[in-house]
Biopython code that builds the backbone (N, CA, C, O; Angstrom):
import numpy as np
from Bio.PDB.StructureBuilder import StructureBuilder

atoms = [
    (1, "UNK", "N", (-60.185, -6.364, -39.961)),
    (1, "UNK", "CA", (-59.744, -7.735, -40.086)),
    (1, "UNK", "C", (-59.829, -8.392, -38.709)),
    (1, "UNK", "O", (-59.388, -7.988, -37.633)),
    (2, "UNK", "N", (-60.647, -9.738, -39.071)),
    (2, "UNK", "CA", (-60.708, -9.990, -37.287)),
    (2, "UNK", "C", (-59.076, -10.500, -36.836)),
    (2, "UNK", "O", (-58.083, -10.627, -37.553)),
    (3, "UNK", "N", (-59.203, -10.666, -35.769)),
    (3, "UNK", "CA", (-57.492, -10.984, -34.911)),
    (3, "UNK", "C", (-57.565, -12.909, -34.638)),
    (3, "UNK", "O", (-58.396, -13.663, -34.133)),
    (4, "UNK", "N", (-56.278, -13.080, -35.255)),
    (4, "UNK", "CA", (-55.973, -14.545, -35.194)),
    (4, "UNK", "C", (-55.597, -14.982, -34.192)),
    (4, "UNK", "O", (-54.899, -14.047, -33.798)),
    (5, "UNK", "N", (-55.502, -16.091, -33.099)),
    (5, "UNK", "CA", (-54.419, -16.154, -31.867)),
    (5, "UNK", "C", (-54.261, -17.404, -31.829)),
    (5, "UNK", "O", (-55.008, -18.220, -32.369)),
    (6, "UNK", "N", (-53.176, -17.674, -31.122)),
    (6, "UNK", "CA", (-52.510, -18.709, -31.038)),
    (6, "UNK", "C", (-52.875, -19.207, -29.554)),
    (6, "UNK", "O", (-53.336, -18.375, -28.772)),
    (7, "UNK", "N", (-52.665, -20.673, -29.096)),
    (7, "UNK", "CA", (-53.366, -21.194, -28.387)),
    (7, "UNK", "C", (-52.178, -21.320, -27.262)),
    (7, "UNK", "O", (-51.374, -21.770, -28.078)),
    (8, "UNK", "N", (-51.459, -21.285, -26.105)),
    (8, "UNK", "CA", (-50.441, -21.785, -25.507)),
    (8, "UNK", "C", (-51.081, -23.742, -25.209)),
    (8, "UNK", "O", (-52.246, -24.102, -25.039)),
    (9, "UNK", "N", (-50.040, -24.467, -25.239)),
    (9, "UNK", "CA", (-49.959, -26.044, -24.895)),
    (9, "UNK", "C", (-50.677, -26.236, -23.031)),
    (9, "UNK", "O", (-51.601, -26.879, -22.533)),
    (10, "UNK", "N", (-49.612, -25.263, -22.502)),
    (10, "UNK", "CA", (-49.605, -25.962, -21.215)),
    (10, "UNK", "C", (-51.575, -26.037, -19.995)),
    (10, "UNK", "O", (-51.864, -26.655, -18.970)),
    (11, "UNK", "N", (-52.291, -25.174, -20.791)),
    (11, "UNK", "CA", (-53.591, -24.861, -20.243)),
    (11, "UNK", "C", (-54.767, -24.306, -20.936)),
    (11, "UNK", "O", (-54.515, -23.379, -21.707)),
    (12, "UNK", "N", (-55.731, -24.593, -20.854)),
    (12, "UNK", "CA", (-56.936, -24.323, -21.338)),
    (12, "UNK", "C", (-57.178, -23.142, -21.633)),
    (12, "UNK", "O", (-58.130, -22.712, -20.982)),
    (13, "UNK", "N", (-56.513, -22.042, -22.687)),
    (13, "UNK", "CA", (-56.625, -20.935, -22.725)),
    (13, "UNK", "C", (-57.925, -20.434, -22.971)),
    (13, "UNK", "O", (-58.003, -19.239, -22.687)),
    (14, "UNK", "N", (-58.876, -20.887, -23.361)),
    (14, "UNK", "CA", (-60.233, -20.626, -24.458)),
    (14, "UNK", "C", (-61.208, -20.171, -23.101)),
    (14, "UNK", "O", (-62.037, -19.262, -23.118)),
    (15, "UNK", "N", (-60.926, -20.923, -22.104)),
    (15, "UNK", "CA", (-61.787, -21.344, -20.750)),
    (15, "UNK", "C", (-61.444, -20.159, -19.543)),
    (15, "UNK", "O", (-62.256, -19.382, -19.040)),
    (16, "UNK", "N", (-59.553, -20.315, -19.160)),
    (16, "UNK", "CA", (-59.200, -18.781, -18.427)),
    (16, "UNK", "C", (-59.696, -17.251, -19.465)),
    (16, "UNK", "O", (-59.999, -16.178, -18.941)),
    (17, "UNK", "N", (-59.680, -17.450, -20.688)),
    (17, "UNK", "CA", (-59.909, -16.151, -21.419)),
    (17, "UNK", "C", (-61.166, -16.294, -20.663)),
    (17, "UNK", "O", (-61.120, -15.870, -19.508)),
    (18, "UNK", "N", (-62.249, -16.789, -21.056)),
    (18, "UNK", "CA", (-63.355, -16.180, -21.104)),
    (18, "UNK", "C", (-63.554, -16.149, -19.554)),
    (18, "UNK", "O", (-64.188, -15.101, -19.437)),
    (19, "UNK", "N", (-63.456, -16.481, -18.717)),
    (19, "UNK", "CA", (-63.611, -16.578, -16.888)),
    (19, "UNK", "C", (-62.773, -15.365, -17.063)),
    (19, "UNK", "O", (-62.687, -15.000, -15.890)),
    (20, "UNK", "N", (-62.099, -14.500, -17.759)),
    (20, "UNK", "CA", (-61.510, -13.351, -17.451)),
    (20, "UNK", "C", (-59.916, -13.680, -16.485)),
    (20, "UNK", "O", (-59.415, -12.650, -16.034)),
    (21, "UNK", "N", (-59.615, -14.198, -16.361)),
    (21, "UNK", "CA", (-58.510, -14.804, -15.776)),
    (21, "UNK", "C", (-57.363, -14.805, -16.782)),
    (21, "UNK", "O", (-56.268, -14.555, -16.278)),
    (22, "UNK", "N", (-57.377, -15.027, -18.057)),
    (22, "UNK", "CA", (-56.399, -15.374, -18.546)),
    (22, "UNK", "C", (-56.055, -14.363, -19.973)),
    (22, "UNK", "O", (-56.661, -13.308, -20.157)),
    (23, "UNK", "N", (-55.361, -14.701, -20.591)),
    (23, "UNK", "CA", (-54.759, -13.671, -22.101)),
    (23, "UNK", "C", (-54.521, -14.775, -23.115)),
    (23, "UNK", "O", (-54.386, -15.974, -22.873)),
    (24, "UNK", "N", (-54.488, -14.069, -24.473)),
    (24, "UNK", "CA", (-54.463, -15.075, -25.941)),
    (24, "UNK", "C", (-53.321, -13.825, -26.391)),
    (24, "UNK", "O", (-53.205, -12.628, -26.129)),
    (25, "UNK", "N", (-52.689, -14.665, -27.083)),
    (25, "UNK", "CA", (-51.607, -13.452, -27.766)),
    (25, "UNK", "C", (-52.128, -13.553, -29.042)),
    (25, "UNK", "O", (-52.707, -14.615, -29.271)),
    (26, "UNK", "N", (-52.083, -12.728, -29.951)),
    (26, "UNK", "CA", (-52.435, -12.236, -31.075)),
    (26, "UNK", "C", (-51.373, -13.154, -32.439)),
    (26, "UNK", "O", (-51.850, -13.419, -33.542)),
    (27, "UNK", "N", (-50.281, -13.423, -32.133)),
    (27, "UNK", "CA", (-49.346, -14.477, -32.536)),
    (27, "UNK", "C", (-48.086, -14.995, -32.216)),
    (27, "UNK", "O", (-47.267, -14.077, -32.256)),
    (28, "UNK", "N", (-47.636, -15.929, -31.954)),
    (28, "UNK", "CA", (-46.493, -16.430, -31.329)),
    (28, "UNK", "C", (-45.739, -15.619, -30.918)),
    (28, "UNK", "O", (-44.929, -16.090, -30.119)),
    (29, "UNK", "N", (-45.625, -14.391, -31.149)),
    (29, "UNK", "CA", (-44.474, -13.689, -31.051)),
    (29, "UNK", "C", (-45.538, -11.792, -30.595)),
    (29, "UNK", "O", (-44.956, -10.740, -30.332)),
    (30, "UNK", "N", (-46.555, -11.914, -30.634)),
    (30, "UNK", "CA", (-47.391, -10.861, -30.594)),
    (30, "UNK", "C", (-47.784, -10.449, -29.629)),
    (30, "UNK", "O", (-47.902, -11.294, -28.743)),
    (31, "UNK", "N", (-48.165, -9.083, -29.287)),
    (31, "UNK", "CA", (-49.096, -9.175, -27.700)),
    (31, "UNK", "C", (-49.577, -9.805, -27.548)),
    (31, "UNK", "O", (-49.909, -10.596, -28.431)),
    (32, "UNK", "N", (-50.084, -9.928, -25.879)),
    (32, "UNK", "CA", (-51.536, -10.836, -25.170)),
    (32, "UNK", "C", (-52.318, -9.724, -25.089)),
    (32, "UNK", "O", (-51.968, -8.611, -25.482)),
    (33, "UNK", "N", (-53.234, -9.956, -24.655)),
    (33, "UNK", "CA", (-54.486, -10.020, -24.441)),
    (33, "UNK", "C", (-55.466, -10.295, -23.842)),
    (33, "UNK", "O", (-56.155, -11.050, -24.530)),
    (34, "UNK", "N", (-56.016, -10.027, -22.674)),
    (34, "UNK", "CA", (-57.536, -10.469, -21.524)),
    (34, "UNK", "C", (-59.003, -10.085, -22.322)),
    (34, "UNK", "O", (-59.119, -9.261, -23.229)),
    (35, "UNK", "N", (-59.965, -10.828, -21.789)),
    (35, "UNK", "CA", (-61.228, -10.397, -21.875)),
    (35, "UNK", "C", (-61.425, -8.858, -21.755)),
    (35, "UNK", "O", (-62.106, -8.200, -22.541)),
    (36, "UNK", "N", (-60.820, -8.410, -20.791)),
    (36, "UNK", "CA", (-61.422, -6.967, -20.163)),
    (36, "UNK", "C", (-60.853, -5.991, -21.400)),
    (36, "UNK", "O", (-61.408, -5.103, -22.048)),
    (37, "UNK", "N", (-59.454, -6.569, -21.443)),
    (37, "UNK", "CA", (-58.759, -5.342, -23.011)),
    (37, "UNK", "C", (-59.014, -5.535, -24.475)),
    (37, "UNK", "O", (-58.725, -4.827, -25.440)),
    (38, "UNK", "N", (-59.693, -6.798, -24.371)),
    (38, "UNK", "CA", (-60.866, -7.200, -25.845)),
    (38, "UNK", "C", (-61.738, -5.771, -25.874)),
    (38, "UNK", "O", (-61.764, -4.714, -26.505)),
    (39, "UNK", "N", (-62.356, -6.362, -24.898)),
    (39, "UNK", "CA", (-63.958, -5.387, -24.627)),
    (39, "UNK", "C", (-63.628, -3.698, -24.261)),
    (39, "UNK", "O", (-64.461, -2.879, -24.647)),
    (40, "UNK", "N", (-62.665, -3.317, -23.675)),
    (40, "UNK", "CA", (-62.297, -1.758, -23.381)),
    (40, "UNK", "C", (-61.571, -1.389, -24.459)),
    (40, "UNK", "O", (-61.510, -0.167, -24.589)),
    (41, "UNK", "N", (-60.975, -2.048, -25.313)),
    (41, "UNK", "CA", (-60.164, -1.112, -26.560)),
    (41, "UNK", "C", (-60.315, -1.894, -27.726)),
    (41, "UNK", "O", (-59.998, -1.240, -28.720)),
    (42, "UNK", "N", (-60.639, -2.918, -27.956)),
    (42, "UNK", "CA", (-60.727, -3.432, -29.251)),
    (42, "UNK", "C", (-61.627, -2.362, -30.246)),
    (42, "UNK", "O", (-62.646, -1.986, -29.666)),
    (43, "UNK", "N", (-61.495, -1.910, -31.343)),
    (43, "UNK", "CA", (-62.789, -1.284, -32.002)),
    (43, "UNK", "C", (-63.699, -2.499, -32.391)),
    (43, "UNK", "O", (-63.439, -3.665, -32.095)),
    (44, "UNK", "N", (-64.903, -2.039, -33.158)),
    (44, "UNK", "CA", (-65.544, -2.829, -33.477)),
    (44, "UNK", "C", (-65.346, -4.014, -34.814)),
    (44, "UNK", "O", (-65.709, -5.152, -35.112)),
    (45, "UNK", "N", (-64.801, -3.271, -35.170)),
    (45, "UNK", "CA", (-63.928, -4.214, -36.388)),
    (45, "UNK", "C", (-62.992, -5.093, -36.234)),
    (45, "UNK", "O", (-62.399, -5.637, -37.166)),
    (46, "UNK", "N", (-62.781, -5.308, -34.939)),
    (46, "UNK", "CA", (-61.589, -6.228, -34.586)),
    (46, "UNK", "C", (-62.121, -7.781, -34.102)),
    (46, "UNK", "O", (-61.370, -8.732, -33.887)),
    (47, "UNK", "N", (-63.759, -7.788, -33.977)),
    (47, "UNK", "CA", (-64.328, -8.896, -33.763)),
    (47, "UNK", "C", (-65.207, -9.296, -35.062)),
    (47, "UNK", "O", (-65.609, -8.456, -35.868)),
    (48, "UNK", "N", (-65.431, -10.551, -35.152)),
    (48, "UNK", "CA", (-65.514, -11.608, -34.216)),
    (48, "UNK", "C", (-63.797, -11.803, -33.752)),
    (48, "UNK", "O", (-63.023, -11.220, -34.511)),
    (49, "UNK", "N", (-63.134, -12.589, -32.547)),
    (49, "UNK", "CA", (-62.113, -12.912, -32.532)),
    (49, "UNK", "C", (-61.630, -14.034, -32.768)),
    (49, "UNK", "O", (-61.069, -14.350, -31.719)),
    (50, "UNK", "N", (-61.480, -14.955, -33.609)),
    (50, "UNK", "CA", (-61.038, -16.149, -33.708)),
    (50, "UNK", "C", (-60.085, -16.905, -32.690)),
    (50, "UNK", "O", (-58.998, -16.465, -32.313)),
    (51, "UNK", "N", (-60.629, -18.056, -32.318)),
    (51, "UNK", "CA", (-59.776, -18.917, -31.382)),
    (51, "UNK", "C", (-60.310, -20.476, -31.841)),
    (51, "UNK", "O", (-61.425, -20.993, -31.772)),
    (52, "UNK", "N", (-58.774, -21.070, -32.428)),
    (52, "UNK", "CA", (-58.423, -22.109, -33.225)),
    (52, "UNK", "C", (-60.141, -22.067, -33.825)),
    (52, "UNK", "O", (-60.479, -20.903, -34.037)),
    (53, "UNK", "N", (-60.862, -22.732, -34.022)),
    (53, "UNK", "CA", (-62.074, -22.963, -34.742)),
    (53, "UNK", "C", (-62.673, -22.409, -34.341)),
    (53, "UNK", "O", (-63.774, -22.633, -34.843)),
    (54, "UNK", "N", (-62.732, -21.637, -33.585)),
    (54, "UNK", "CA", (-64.115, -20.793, -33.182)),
    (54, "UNK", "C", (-63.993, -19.496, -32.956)),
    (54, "UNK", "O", (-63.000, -19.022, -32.404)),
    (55, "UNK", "N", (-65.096, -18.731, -33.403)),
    (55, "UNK", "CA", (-65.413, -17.351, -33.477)),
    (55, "UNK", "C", (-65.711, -16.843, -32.301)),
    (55, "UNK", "O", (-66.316, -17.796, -31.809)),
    (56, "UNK", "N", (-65.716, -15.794, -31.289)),
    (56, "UNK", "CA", (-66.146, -14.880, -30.145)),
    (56, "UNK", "C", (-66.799, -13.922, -30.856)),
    (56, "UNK", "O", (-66.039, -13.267, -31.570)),
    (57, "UNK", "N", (-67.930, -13.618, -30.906)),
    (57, "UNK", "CA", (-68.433, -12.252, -30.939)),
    (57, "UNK", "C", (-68.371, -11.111, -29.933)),
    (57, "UNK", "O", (-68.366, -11.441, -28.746)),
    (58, "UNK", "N", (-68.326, -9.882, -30.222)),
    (58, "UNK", "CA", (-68.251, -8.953, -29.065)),
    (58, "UNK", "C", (-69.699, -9.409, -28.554)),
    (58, "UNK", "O", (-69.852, -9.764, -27.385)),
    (59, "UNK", "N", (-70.618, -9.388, -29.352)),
    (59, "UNK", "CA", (-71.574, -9.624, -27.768)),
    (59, "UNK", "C", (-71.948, -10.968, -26.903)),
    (59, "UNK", "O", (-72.766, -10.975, -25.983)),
    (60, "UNK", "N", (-71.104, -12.253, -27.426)),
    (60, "UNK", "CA", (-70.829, -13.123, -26.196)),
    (60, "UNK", "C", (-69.945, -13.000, -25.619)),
    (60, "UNK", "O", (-69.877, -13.711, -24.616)),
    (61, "UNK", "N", (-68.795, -12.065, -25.900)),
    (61, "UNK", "CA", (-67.775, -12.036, -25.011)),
    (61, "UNK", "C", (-68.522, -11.057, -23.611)),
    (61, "UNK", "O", (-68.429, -11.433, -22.442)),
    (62, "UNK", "N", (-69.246, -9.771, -24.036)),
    (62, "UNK", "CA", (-70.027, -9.265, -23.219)),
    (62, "UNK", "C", (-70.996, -10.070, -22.691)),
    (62, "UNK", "O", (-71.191, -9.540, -21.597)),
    (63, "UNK", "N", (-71.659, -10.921, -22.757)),
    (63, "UNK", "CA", (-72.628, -11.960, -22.164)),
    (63, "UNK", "C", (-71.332, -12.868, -20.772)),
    (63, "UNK", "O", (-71.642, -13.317, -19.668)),
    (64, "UNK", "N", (-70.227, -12.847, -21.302)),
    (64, "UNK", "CA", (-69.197, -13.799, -20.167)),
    (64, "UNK", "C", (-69.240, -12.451, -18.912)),
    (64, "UNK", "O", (-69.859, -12.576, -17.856)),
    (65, "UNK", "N", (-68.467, -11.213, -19.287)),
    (65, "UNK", "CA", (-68.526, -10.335, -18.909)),
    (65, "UNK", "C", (-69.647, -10.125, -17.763)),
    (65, "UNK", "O", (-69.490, -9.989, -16.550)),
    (66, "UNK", "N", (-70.715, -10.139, -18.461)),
    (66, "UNK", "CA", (-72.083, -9.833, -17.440)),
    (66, "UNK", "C", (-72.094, -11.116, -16.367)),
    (66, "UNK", "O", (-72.206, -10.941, -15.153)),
    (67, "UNK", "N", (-71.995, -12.099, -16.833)),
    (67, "UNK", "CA", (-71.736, -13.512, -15.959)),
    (67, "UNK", "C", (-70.740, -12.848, -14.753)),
    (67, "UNK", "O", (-71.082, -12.535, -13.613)),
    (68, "UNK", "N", (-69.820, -12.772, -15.180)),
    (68, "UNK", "CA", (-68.270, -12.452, -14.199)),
    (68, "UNK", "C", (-69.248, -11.502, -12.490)),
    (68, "UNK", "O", (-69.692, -11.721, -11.363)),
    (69, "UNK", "N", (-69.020, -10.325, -13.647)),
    (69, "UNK", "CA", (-69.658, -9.305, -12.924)),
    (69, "UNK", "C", (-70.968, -9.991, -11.689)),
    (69, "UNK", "O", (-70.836, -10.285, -10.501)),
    (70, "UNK", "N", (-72.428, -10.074, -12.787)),
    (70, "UNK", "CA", (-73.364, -10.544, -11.520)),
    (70, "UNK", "C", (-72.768, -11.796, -10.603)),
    (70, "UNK", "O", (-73.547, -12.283, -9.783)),
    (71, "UNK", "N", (-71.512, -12.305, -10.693)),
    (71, "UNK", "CA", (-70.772, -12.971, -9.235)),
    (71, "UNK", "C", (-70.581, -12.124, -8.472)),
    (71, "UNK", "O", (-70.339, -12.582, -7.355)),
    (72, "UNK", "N", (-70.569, -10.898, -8.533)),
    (72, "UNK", "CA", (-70.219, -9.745, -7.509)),
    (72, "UNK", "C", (-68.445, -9.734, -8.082)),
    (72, "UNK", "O", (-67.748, -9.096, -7.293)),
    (73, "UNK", "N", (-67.708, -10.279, -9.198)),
    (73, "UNK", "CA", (-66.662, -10.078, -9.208)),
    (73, "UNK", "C", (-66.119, -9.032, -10.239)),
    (73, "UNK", "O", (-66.505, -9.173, -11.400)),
    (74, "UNK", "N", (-65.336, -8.082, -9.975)),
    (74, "UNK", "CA", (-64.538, -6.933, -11.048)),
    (74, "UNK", "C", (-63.369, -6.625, -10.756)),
    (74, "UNK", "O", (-62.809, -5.820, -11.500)),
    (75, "UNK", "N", (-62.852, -7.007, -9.930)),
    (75, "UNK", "CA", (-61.176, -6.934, -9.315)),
    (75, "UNK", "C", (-60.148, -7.191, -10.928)),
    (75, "UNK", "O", (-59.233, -6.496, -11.369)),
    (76, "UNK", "N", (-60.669, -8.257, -11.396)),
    (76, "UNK", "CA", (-59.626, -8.661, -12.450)),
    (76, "UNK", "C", (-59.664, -8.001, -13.958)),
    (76, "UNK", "O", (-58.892, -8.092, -14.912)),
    (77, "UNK", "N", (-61.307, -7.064, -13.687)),
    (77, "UNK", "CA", (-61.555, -6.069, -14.905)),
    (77, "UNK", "C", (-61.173, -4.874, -14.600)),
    (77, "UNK", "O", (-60.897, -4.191, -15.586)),
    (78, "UNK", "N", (-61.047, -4.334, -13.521)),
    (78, "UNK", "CA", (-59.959, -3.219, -12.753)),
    (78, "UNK", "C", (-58.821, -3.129, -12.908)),
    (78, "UNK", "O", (-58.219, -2.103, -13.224)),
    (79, "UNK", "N", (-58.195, -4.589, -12.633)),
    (79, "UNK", "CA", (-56.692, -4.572, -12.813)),
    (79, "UNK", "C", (-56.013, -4.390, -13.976)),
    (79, "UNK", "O", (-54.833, -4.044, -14.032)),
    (80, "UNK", "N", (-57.020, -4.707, -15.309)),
    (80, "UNK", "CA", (-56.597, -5.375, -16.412)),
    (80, "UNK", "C", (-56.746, -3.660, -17.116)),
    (80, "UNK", "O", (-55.924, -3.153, -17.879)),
    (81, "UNK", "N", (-57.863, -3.088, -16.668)),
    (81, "UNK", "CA", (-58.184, -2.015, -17.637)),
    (81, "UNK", "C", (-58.654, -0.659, -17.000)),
    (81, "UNK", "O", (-59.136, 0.256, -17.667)),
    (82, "UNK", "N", (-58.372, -0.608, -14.983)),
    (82, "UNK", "CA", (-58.132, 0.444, -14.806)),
    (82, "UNK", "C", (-59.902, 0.659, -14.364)),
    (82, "UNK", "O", (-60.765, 0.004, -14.947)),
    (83, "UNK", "N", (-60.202, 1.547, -13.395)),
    (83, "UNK", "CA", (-61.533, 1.833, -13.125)),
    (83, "UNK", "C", (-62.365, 2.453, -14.208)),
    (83, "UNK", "O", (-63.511, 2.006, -14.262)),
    (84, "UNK", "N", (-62.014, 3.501, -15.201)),
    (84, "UNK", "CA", (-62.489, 3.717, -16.764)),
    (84, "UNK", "C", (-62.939, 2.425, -17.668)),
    (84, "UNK", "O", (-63.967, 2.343, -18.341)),
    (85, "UNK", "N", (-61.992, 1.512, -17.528)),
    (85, "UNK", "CA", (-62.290, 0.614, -18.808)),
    (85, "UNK", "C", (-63.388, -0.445, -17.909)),
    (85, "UNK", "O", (-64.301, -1.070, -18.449)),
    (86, "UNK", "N", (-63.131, -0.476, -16.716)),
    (86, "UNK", "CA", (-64.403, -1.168, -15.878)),
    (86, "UNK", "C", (-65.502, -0.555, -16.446)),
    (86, "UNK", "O", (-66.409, -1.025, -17.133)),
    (87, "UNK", "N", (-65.288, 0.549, -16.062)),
    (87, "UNK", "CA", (-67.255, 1.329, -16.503)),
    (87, "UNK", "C", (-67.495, 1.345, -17.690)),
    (87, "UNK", "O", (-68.588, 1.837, -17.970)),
    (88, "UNK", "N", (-66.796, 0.938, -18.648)),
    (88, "UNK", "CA", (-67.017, 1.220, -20.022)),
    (88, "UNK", "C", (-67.409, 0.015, -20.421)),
    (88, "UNK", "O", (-68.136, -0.154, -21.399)),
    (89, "UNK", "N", (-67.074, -0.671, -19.882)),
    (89, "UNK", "CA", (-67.548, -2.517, -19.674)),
    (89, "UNK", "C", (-68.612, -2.428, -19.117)),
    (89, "UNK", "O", (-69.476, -3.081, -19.702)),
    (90, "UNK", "N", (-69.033, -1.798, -18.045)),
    (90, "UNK", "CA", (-70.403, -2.122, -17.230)),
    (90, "UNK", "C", (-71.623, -1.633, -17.786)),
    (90, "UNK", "O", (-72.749, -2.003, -17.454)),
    (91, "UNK", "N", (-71.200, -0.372, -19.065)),
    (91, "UNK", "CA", (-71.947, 0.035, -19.565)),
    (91, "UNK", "C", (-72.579, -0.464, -20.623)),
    (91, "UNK", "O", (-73.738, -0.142, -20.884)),
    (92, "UNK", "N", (-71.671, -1.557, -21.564)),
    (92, "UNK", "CA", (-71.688, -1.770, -22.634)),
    (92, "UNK", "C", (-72.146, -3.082, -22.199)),
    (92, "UNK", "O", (-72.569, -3.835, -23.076)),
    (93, "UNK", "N", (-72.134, -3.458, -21.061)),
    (93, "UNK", "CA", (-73.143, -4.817, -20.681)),
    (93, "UNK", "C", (-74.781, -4.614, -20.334)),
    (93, "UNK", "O", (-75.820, -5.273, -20.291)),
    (94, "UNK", "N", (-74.352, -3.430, -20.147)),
    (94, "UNK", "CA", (-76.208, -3.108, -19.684)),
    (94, "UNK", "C", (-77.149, -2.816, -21.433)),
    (94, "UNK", "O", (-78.358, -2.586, -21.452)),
]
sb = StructureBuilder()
sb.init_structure("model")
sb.init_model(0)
sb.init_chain("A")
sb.init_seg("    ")
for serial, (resi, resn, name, xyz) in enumerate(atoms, 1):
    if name == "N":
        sb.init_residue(resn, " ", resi, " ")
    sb.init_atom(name, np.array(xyz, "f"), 0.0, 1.0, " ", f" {name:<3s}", serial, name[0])
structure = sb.get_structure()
């Protein structure tokens, strides 16, 4: 079943998610969530991810991913998911 989320008011959540910067909670009251812990533990059945009208597929969320990365940046896919879930990301982008 794909995963529903709720949007917070105060900032552009749709925009920090995908720049990897930011989290979507699953529902008002539910975990969050980053790009990096989409892509390192979600199974495959858990996408597309819905956000208000629009669908994420795992492989544009991996297309943001590869973006991030060729900036020379992974600090915030480290932090989020640990040097393992980095490489498991770097792999699954190649």
């Amino acid at each position: 079943m794909p995963i529903q989320t709720v949007v917070p008011s105060w900032e552009d959540p749709i925009t920090r998610f995908l720049n990897g910067l930011g989290e979507l909670q699953i529902s008002p009251d539910g975990p969050a969530f980053t790009l990096w812990e989409a892509l390192a533990h979600f199974e495959d059945s858990r996408f597309p991810i819905q956000i208000r009208d629009r669908e994420l597929s795992k492989p544009e969320l991996l297309a943001h991913a590869a973006d991030i990365f060729n900036g020379g940046v992974f600090d915030c896919a480290e932090r989020a998911v640990g040097r393992d879930g980095l490489e498991k990301i770097k792999d699954l982008c190649r």
